[in-house]
BADRENFI-246344 format. One record per atom (N, C-alpha, C): atom name; x, y, z; residue in three letters. Coordinates in pm, whole numbers, plus 50000, padded with zeros to 5 digits. Layout:
// residues N
<node atom="CA" xx="X" yy="Y" zz="Z" rest="ALA"/>
...
This chain:
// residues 96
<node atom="N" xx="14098" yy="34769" zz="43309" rest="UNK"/>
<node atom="CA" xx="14221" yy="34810" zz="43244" rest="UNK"/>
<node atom="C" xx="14338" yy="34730" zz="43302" rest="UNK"/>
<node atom="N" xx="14405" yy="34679" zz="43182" rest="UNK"/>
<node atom="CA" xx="14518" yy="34595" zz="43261" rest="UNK"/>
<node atom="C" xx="14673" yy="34690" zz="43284" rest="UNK"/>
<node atom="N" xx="14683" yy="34636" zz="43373" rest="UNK"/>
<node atom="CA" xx="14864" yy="34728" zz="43404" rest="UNK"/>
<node atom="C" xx="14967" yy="34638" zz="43344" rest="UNK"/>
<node atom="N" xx="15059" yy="34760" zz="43279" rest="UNK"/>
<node atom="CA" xx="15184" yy="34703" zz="43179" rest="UNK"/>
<node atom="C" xx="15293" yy="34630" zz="43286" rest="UNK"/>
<node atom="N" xx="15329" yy="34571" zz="43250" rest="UNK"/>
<node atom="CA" xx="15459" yy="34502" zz="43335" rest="UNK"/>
<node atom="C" xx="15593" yy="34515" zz="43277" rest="UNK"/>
<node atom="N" xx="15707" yy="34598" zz="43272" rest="UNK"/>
<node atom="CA" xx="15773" yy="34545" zz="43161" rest="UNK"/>
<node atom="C" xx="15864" yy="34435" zz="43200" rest="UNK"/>
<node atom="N" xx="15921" yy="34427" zz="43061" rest="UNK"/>
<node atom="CA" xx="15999" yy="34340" zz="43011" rest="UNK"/>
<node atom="C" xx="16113" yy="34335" zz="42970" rest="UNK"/>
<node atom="N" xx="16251" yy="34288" zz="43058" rest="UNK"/>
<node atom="CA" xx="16349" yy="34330" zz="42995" rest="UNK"/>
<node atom="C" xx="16403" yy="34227" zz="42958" rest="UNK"/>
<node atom="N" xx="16500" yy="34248" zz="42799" rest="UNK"/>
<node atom="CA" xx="16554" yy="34149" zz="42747" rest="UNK"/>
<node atom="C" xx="16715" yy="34113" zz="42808" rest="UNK"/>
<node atom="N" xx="16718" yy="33978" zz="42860" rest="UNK"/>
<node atom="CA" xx="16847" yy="33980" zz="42926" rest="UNK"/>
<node atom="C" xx="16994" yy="33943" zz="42820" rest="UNK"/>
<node atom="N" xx="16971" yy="33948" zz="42697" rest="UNK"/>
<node atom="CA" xx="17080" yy="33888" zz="42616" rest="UNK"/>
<node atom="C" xx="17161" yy="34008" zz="42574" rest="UNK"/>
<node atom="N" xx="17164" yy="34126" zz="42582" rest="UNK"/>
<node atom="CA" xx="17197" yy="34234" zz="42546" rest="UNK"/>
<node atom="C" xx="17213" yy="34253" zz="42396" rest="UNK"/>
<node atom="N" xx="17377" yy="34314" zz="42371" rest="UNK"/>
<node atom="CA" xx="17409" yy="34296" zz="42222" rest="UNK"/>
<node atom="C" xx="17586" yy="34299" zz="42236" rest="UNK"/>
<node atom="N" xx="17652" yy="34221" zz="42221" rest="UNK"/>
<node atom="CA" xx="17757" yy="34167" zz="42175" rest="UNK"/>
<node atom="C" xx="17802" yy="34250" zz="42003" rest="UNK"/>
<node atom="N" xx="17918" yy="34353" zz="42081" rest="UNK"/>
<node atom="CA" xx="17995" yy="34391" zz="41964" rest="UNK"/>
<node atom="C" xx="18163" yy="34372" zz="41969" rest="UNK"/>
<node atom="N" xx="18189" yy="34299" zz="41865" rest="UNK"/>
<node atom="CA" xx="18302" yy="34255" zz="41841" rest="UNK"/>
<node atom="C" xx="18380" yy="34258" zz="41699" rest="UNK"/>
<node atom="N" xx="18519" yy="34321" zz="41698" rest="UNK"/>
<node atom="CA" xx="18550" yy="34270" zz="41571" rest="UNK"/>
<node atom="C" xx="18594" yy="34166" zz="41545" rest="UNK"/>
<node atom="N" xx="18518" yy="34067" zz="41395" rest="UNK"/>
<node atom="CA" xx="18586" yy="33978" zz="41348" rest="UNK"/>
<node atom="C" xx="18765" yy="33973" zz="41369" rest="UNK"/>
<node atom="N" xx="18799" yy="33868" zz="41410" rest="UNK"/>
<node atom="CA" xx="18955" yy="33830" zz="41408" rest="UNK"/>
<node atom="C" xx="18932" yy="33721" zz="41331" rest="UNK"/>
<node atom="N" xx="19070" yy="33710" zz="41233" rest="UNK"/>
<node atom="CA" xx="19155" yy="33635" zz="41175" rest="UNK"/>
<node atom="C" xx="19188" yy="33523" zz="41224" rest="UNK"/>
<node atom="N" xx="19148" yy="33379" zz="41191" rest="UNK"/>
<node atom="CA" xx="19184" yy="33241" zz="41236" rest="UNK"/>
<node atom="C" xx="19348" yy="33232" zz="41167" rest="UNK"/>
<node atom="N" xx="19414" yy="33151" zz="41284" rest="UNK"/>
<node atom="CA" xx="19579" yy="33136" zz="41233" rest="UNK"/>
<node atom="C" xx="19503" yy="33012" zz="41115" rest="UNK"/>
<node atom="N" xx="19635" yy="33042" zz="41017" rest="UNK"/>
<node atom="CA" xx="19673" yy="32918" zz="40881" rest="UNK"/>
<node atom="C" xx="19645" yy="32793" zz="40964" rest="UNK"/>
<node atom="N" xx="19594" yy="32701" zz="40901" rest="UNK"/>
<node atom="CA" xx="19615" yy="32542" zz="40934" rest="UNK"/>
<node atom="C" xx="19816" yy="32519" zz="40882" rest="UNK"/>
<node atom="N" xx="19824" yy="32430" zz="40941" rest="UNK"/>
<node atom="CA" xx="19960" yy="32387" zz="40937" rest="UNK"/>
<node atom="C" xx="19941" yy="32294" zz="40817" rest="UNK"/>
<node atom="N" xx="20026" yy="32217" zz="40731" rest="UNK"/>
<node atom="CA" xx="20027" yy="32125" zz="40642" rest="UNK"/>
<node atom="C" xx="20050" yy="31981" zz="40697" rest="UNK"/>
<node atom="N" xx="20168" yy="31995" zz="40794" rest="UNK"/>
<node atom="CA" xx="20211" yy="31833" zz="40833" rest="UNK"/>
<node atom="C" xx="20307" yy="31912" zz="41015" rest="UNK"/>
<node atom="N" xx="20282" yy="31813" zz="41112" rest="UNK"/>
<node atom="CA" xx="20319" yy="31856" zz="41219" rest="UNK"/>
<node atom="C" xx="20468" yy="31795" zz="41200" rest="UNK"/>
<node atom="N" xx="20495" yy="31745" zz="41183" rest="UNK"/>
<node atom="CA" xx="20649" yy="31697" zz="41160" rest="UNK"/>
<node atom="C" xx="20755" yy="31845" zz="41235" rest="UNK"/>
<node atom="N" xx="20862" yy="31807" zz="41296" rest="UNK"/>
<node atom="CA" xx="20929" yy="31888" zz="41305" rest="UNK"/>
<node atom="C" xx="20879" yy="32036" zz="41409" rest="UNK"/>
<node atom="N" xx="20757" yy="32045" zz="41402" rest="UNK"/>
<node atom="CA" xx="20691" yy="32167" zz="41519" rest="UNK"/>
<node atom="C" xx="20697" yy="32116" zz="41629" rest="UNK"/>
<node atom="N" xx="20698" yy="32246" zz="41762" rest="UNK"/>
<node atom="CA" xx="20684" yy="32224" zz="41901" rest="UNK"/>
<node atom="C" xx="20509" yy="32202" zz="41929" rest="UNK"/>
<node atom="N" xx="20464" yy="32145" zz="41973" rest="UNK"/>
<node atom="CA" xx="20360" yy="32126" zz="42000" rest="UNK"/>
<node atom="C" xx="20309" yy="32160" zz="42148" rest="UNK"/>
<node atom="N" xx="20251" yy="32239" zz="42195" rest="UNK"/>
<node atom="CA" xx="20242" yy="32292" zz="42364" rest="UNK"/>
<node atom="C" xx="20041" yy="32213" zz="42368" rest="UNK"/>
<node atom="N" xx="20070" yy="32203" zz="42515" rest="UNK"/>
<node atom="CA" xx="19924" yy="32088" zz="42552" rest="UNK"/>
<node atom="C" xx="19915" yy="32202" zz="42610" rest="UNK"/>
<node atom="N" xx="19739" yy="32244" zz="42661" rest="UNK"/>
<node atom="CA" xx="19720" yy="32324" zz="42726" rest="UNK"/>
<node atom="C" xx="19601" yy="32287" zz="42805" rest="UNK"/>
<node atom="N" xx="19633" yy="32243" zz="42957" rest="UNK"/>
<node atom="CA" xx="19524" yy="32151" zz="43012" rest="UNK"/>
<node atom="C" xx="19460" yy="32286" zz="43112" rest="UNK"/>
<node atom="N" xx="19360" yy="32285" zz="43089" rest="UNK"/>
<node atom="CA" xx="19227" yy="32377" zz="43166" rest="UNK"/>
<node atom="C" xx="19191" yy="32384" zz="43283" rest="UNK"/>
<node atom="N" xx="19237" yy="32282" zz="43341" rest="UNK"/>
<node atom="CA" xx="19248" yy="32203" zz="43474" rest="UNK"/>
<node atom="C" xx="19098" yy="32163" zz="43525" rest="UNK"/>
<node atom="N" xx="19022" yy="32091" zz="43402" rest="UNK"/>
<node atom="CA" xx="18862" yy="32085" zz="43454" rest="UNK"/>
<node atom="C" xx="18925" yy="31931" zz="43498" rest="UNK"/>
<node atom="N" xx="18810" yy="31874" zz="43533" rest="UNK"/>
<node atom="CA" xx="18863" yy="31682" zz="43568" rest="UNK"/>
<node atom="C" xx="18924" yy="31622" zz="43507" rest="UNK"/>
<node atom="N" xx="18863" yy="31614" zz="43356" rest="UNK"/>
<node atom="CA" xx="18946" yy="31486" zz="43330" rest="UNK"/>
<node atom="C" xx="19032" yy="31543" zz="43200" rest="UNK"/>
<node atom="N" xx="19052" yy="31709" zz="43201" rest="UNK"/>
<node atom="CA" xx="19173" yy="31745" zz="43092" rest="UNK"/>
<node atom="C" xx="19274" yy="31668" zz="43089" rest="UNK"/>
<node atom="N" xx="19368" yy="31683" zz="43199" rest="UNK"/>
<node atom="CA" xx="19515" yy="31617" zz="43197" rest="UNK"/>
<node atom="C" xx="19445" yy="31492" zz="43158" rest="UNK"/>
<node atom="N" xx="19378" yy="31368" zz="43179" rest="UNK"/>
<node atom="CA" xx="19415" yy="31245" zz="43103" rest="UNK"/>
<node atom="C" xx="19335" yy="31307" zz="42998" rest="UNK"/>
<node atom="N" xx="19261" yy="31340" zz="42923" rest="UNK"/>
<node atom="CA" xx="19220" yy="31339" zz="42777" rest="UNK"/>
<node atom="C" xx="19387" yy="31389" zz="42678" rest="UNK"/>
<node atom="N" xx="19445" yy="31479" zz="42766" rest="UNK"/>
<node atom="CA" xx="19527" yy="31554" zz="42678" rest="UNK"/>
<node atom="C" xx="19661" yy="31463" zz="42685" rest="UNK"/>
<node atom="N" xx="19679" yy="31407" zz="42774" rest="UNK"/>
<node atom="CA" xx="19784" yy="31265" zz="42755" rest="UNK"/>
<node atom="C" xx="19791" yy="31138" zz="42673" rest="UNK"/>
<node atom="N" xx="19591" yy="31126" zz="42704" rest="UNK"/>
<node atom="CA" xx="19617" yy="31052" zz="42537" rest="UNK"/>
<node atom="C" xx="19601" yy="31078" zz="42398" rest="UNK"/>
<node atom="N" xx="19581" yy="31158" zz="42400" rest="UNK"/>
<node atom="CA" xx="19601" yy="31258" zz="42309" rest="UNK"/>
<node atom="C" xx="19771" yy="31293" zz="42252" rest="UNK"/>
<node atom="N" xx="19833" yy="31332" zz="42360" rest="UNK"/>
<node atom="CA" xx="19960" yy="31327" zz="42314" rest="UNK"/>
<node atom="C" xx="20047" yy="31217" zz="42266" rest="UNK"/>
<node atom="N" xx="19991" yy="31104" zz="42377" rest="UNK"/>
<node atom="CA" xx="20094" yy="30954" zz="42325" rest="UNK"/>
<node atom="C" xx="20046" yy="30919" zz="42195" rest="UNK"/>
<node atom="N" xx="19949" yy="30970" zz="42130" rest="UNK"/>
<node atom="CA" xx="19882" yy="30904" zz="42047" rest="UNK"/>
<node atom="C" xx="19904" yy="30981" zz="41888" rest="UNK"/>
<node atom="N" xx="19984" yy="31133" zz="41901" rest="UNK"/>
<node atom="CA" xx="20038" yy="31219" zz="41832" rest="UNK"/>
<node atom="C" xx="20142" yy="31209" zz="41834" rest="UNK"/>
<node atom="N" xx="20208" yy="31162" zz="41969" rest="UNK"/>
<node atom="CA" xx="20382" yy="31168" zz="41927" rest="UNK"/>
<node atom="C" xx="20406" yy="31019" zz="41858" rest="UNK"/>
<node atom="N" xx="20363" yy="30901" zz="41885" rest="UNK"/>
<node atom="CA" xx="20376" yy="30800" zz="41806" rest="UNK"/>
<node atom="C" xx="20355" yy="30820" zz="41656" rest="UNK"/>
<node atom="N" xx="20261" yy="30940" zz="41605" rest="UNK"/>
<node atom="CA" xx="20241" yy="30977" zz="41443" rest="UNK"/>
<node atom="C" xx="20345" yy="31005" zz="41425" rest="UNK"/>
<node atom="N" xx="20354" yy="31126" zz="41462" rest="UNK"/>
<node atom="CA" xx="20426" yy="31261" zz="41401" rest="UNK"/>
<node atom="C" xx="20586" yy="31292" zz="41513" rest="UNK"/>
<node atom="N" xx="20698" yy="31344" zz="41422" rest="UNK"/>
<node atom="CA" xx="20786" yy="31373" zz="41478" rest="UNK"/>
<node atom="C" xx="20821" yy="31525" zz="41568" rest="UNK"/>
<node atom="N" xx="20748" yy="31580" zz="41665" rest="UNK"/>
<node atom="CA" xx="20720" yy="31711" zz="41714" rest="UNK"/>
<node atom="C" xx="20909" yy="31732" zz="41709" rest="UNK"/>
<node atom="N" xx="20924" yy="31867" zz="41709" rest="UNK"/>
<node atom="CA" xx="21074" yy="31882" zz="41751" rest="UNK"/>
<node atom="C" xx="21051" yy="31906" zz="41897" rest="UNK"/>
<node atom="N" xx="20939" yy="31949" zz="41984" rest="UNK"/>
<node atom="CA" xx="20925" yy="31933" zz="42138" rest="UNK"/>
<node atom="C" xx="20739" yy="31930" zz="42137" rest="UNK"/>
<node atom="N" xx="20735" yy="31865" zz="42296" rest="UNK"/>
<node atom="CA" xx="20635" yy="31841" zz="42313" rest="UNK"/>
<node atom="C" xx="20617" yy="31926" zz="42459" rest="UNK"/>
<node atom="N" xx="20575" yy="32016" zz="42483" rest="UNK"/>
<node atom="CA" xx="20541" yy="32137" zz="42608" rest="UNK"/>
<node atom="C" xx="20427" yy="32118" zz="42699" rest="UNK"/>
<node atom="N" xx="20424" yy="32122" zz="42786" rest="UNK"/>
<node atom="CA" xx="20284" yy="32074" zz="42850" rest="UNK"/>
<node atom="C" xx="20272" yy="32240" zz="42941" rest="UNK"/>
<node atom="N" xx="20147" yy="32289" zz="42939" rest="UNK"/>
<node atom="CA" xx="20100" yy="32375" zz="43052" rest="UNK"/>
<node atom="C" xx="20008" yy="32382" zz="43107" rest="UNK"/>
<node atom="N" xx="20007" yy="32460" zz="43241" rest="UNK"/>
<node atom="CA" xx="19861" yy="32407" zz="43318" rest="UNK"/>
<node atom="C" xx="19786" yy="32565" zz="43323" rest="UNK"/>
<node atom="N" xx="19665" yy="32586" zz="43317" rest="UNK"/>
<node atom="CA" xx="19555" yy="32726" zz="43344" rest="UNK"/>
<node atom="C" xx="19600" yy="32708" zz="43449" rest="UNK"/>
<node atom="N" xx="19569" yy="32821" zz="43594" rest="UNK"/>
<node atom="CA" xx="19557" yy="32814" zz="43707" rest="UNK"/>
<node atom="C" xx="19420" yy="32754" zz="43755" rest="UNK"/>
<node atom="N" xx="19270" yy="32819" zz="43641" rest="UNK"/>
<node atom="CA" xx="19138" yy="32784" zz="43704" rest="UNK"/>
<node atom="C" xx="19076" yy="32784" zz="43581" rest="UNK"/>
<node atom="N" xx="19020" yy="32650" zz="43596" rest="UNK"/>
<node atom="CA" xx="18916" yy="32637" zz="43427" rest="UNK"/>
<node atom="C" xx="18841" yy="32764" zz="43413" rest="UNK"/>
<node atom="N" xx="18791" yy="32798" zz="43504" rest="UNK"/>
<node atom="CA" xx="18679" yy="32924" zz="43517" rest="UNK"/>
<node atom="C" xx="18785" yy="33046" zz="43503" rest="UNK"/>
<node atom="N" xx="18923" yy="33074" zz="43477" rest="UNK"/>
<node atom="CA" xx="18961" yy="33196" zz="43447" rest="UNK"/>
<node atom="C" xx="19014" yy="33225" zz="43354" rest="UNK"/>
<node atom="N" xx="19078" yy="33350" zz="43259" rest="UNK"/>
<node atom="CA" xx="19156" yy="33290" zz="43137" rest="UNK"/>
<node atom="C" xx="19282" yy="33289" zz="43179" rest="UNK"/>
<node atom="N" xx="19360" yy="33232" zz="43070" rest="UNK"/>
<node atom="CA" xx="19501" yy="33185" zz="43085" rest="UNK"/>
<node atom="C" xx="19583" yy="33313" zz="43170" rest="UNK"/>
<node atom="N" xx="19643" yy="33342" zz="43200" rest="UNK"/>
<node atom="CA" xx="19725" yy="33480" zz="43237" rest="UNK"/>
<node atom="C" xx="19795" yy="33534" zz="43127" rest="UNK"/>
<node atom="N" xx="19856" yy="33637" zz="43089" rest="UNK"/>
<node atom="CA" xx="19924" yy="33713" zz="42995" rest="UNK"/>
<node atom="C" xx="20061" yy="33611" zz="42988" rest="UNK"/>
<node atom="N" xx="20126" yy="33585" zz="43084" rest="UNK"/>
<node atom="CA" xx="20255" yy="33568" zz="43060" rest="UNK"/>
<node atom="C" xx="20224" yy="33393" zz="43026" rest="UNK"/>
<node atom="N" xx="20110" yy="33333" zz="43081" rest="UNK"/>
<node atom="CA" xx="20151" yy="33209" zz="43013" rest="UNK"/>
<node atom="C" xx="20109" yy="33200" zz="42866" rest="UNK"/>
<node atom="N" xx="19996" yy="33274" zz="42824" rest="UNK"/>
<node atom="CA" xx="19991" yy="33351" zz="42713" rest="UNK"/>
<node atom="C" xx="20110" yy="33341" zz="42596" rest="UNK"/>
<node atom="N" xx="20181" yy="33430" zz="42652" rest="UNK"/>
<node atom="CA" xx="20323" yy="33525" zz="42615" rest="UNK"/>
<node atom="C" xx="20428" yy="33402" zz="42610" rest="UNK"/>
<node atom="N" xx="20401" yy="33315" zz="42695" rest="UNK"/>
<node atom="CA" xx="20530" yy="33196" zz="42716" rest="UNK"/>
<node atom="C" xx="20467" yy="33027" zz="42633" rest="UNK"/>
<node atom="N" xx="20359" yy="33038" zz="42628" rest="UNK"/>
<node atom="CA" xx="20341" yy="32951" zz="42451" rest="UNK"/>
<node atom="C" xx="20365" yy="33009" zz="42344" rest="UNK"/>
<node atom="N" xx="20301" yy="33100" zz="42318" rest="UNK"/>
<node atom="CA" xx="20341" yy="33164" zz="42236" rest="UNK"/>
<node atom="C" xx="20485" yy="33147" zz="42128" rest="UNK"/>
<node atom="N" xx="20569" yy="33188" zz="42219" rest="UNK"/>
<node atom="CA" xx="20679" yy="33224" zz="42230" rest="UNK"/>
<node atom="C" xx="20761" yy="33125" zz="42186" rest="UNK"/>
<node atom="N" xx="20706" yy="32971" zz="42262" rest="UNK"/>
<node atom="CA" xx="20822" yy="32880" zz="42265" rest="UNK"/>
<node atom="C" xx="20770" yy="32760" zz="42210" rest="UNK"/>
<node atom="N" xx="20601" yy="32786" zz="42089" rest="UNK"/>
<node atom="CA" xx="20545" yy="32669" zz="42037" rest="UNK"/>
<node atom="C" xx="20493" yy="32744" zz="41932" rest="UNK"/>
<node atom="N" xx="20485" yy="32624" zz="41820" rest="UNK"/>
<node atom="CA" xx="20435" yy="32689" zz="41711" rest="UNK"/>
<node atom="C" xx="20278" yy="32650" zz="41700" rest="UNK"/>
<node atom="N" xx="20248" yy="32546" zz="41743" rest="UNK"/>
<node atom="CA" xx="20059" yy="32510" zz="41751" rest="UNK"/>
<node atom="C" xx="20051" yy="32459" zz="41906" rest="UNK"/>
<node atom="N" xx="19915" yy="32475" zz="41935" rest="UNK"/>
<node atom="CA" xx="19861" yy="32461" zz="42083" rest="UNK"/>
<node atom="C" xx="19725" yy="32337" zz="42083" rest="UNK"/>
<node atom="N" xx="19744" yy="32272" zz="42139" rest="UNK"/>
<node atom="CA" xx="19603" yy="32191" zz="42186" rest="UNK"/>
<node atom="C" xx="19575" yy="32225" zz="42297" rest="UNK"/>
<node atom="N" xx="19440" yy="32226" zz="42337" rest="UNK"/>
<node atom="CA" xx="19382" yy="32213" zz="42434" rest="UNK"/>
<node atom="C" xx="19255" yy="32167" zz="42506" rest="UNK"/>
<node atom="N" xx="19193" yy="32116" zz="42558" rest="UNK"/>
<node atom="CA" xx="19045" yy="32023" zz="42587" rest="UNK"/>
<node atom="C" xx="18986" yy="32074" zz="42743" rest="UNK"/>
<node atom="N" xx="18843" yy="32057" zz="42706" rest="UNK"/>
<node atom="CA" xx="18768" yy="32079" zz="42821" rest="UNK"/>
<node atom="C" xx="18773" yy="31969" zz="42911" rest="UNK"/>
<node atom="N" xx="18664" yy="31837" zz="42857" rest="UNK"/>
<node atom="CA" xx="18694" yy="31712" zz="42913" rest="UNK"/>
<node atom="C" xx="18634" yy="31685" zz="43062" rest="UNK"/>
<node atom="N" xx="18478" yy="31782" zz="43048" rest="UNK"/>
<node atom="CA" xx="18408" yy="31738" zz="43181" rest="UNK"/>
<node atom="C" xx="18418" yy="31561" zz="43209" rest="UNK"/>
């Protein structure tokens, strides 16, 4: 007779409600644009050229730069609260 072993499944179950993706924009012209670097290695330069390479397109009315404290944590509330606030679209990159 063989003995049972069990088995547990480690993926659990993930419940979430669907959220709402913001509108795409039409043309960046005229918007604040906020960078949002993650602080993994090579964010800050991916997201610099990235920017020289957007502000030469398009006319931003500002260009905002902010830093995560730790790739591995999320943003904090208030820096959150302070893009938000003072940009109308956000970029941001991983950039191992």
């Amino acid at each position: 007779m063989t003995k049972a072993i069990p088995v547990y499944d480690p993926r659990g179950v993930v419940e979430a409600a669907p959220l709402a993706t913001a509108q795409r924009v039409k043309k960046l012209d005229g918007l604040r644009l906020a960078l949002l670097d993650n602080t993994k290695w090579n964010a800050n330069k991916l997201l610099r050229g990235v920017r020289e390479r957007l502000v030469e397109k398009h006319g931003f009315a500002a260009v905002n730069y902010y830093r995560k404290q730790s790739f591995s944590l999320n943003a904090a509330l208030e820096l959150i609260d302070e893009i938000a606030a003072n940009n109308d679209i956000v970029l941001t990159a991983i950039a191992d």
